[in-house]
N, C-alpha and C positions, 0 to 999 in steps of 0.2 A: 786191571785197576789196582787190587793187591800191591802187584809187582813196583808200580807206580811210585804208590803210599809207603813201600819201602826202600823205594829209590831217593825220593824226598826227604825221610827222617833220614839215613845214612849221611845224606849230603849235608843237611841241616848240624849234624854230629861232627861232620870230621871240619866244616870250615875252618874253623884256629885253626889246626895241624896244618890243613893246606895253604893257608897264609905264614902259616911259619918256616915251610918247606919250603914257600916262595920267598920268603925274606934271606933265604940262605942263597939264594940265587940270583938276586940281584936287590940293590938299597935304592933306587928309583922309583918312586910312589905309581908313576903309569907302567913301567916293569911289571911289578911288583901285583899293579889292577890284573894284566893281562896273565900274567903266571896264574895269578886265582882262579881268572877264566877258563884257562886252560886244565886246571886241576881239578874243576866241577866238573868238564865235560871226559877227564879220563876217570872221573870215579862212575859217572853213567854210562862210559863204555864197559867198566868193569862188570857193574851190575847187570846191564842187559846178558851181560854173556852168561855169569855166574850169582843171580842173586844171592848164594851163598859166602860168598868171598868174604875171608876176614879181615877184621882191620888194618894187620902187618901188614898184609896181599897187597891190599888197594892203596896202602900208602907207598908203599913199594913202586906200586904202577904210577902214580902221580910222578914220585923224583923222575922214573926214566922217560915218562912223557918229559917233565921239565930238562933234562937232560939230550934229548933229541932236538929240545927246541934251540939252548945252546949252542950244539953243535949245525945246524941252520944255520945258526945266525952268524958263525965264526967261518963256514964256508961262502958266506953273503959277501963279508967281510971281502976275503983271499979273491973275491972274482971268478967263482965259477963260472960263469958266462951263461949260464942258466936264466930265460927267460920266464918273469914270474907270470903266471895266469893274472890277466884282467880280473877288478872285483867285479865289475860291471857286467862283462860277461864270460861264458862257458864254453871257450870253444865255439864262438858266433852260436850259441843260443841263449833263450832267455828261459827261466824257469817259469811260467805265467798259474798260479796256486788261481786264481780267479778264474781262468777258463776251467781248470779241472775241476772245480769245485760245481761250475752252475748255479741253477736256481731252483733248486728241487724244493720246493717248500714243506716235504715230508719227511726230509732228514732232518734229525736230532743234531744241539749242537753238538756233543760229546761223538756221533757217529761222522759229522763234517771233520771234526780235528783226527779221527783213529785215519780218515781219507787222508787227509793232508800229510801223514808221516809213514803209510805206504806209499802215498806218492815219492816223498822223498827218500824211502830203504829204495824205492825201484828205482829210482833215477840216479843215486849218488851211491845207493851201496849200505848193506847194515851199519857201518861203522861213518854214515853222512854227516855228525854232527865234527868228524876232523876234518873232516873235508868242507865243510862250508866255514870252520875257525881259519881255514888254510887259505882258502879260494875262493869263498864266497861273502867275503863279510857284510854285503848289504843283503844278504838272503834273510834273518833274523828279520830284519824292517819289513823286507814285503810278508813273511809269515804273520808277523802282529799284522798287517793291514788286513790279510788277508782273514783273520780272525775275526778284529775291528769291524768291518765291512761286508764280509761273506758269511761269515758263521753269525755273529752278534748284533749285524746288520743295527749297528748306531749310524746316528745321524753325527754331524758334526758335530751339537753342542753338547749332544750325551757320551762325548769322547772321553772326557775327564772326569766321568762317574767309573773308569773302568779302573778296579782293584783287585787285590789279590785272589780272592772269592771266585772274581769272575775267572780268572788261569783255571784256578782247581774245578769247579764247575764243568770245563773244559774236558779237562785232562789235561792241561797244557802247563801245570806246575814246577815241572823237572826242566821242564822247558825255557820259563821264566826262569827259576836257581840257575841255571848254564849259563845263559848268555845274559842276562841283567841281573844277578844277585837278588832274588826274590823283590827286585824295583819295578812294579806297573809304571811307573812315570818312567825312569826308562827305558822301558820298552817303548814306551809310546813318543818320547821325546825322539829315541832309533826313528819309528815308522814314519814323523810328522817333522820332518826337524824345520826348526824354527816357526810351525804351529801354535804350540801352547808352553806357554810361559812355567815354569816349575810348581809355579806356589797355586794354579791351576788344578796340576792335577793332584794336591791331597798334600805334598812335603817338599817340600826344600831339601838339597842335601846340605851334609855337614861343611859348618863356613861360606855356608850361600850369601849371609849378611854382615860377614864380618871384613874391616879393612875396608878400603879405598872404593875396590870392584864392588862392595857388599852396600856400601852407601848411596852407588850408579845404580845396584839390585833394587836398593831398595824405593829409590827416585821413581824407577821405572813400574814398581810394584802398586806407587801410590797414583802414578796418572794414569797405569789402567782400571784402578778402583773408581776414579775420579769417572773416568769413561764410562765404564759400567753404568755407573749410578745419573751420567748423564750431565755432568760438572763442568763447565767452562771457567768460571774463576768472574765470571761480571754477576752470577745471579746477588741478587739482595742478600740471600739467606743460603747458606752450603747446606744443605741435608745431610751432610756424611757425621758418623758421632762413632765411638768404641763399639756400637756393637757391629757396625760394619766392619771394622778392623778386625773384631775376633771371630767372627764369621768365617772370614779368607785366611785366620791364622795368621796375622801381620800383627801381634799381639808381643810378638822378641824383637820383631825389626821397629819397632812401633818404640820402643822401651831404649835398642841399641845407638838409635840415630836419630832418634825426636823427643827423648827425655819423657815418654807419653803422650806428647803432647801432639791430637788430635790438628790442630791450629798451624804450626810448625811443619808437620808433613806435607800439611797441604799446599800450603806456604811456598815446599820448595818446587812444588811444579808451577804453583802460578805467583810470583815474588810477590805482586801489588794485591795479594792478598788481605783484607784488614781484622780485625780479633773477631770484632760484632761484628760481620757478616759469618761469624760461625753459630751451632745449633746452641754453643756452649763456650761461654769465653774462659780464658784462663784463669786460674785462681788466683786474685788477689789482685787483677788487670785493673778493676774502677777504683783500687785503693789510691793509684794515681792521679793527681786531676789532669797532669798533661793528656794520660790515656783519655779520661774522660770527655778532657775538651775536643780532641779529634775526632772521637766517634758521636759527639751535638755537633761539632763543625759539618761533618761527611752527613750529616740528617737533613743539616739548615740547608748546605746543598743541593742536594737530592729535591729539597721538598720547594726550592727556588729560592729561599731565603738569601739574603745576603751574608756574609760572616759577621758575627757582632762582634770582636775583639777588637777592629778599626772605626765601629759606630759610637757614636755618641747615645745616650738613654732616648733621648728626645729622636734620632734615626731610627734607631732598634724600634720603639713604637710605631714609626711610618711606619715597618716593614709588615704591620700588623702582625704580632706574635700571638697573637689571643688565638689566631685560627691554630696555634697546636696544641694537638689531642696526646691522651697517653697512647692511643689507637699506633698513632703516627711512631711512636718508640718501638709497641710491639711490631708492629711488623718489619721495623727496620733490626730486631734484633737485639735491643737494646733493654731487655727487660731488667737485666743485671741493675744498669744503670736505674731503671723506676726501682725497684728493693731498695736502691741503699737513699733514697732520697723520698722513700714514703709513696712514690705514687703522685708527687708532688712535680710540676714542671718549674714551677717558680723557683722552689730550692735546689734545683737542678743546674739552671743559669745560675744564681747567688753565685752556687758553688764553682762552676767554669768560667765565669765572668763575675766576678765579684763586684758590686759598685756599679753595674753597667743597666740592670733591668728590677722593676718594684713590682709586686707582687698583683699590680691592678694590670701590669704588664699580660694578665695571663687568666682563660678563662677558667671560672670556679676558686678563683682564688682568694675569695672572701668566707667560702667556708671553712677553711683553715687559718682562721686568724682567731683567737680569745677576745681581743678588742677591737671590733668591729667601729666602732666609732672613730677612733685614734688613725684605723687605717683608711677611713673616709675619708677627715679632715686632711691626712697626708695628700692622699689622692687628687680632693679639686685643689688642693693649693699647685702642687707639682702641675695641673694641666694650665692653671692660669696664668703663676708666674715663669714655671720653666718653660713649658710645651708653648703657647700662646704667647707670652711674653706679653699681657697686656698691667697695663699700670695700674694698681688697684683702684683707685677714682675712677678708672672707665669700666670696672669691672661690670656695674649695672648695667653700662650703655652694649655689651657685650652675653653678658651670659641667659641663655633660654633655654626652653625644653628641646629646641631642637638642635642647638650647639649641644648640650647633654647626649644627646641622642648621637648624634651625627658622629662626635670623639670617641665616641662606646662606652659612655658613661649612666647609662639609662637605669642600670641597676642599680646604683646606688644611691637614687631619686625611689627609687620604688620596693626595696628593701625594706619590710617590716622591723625589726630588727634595729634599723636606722632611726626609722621613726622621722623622715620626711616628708612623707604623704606626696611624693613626686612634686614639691613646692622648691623651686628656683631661689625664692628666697633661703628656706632654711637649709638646702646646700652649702650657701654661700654663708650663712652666717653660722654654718660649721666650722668651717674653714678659716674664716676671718670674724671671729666672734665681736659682738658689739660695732663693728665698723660699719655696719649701715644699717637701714631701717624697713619695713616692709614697702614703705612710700616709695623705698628708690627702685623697685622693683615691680612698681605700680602695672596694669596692665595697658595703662595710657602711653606709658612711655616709649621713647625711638629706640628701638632695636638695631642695631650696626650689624653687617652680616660681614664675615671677612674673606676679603677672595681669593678664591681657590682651594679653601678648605676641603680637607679631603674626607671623605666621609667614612667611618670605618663600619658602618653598617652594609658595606659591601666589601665584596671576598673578590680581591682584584686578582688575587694570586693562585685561586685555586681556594680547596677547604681549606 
């Protein structure tokens, strides 16, 4: 183990040099990967032999492995006619680390790994790790699996908890520096390829998100977040917010290619995405009224309404508006919008529909007024001559407690406050003061009923 721990800081030590002894040897960045490779695994051949070896030594042995490998590659060249070994296989056999291994459930993992690398000095030879860089390159893969699976006995989803820790834990450290440059995800990306996504298992490499490819990364990054979390793009309400982004560490890609913006990312996996179906809209979104009016369009919608920007006041009121609640905003989303309008639904249409809807339009909406009288007399006047269209001489032969009732005007008959005492008469001579007399409103009198009045004390539409 010793031997090991000074295997690992050695290597830890000379990597510059060996990247720089590789750079004299070739200026092609995959070159350049594999010289590296090749120069971690001649500095733990050096050590196994001679843990004493000094620095010069093993840099010495680095060039002339890399110099061996040149001249390889320049006889590859000329045609030697030399047939290379299969990566796949040895000489028509397969290495199987899984059968020699078993299922002893009383070996230690550190005595499973000391197994797995006699196995391999006995089958390849002390100096195995050139010969499996040479011959064997998917041998590394089934090693991690073999570790993964036999020794660590994860299951599938605790694959992408495995870290650095868990190598050294091993003994399998020197192991990891050789062929994956101290990278678990690496290694495990080798053992699973096209299993698990990068940003899965712990980091991204460098320029994972950057450029054309890094904004496909990062698309791809957001619809398996979306997946996770269970996101199809029609719910009402997205659940996902920043702390699910920095959770996964999408916190750079997050910043590189959506400005922050939560809304936007999500956006590019499902286009007809809309602001208020987020947990959180963007800042400064209801400063707009067009925004505004889209997302009370997308409500009135949803809740069966018709759109009121082609209704006339007097339609908008069929559609009975009174049935909506501020209920009806929070759960669509839409809280932003109740903040900047009080809590208020009536000032909410004013503001999207200017001109189109009165404040009796809407329930509760008498106790936001200071002049409670002013907004009565508005009220039966608007139902008599706009809404009804009756001529004011027939007004008598027309108005009673239960046309009040039936329009949804009952409150305003029975509001203290008002000070009508629910009397049809004094309604009316709110509204139209001094124009007629208690007599015209006598209880003798013919009542005209008009047909097909709709009655707004029923909820045709739903709440």
């Amino acid at each position: 183990m010793a031997v090991e721990q000074l295997e690992i800081s050695v290597l830890e030590d000379l990597e510059p040099r060996i990247w720089a002894i590789a750079r004299r040897f070739s200026s092609n960045p995959d070159e350049i990967e594999d010289f590296k490779q090749i120069g971690r695994i001649a500095v733990w051949q050096v050590l196994e032999k001679n843990p004493e070896a000094n620095t010069p030594y093993i840099l010495k042995a680095v060039e002339n492995r890399f110099l061996d490998e040149k001249r390889k590659e320049r006889t590859q060249k000329r045609g030697s006619g030399r047939k290379p070994l299969s990566i796949h296989k040895y000489e028509g056999e397969e290495f199987s680390i899984e059968e020699s291994l078993g299922v002893d459930g009383d070996i230690s993992e550190l005595e499973k790994t000391e197994f797995i690398k006699s196995c391999l000095r006995e089958k390849f030879g002390r100096t195995y790790l050139r010969f499996i860089k040479g011959n064997r390159k998917q041998l590394p893969g089934q090693i991690v699996r073999a570790l993964v699976e036999e020794v660590w006995k994860l299951d599938e989803t605790r694959i992408p908890e495995v870290d650095y820790q868990k190598f050294v834990e091993s003994g399998m450290q020197s192991f990891l520096f050789a062929f994956y440059g101290n990278s678990p995800a690496r290694a495990i990306q080798d053992a699973y390829p096209g299993k698990f996504f990068e940003w899965e298992l712990g980091r991204v490499s460098n320029g994972f998100w950057q450029g054309e490819q890094g904004y496909k990364n990062a698309v791809n990054a957001v619809k398996w977040l979306c997946e996770k979390h269970k996101i199809n793009g029609s719910e009402r309400f997205v659940n996902i917010g920043l702390d699910e982004f920095e959770k996964t560490g999408f916190t750079r890609m997050l910043h590189l290619h959506f400005h922050d913006s939560i809304f936007l990312a999500i956006k590019s996996v499902f286009p007809s995405l809309k602001p208020w179906q987020m947990r959180q809209t963007m800042r400064g979104f209801y400063g707009n009224v067009e925004n505004e009016r889209q997302a009370v369009d997308s409500l009135l919608l949803e809740l069966g309404f018709p759109l009121f920007s082609s209704l006339t006041p007097e339609e908008i009121y069929d559609a009975n508006p009174r049935r909506l609640r501020t209920s009806h905003f929070m759960d669509a989303g839409l809280r932003g919008i109740l903040a900047r309008h009080h809590k208020a639904i009536y000032e909410i249409f004013d503001y999207t529909y200017p001109g189109k809807t009165y404040p009796w339009f809407f329930y509760g909406c008498y106790k936001r007024n200071g002049n409670i009288k002013e907004l009565g007399k508005k009220a039966i006047a608007w139902l008599f001559d706009n809404y009804l269209e009756i001529p004011n001489q027939d007004i008598p032969r027309y108005a009673s407690l239960d046309l009040f009732w039936r329009m949804g005007f009952s409150g305003l008959l029975t509001r203290r406050d008002l000070g009508l005492g629910s009397s049809v008469y004094e309604a009316i001579d709110l509204a139209y003061p001094g124009e007629f007399s208690r007599e015209d409103f006598s209880r003798s009198r013919v009542i005209y009923q008009i047909p097909g009045l709709k009655d707004f004390r029923t909820r045709e539409k739903g709440k």
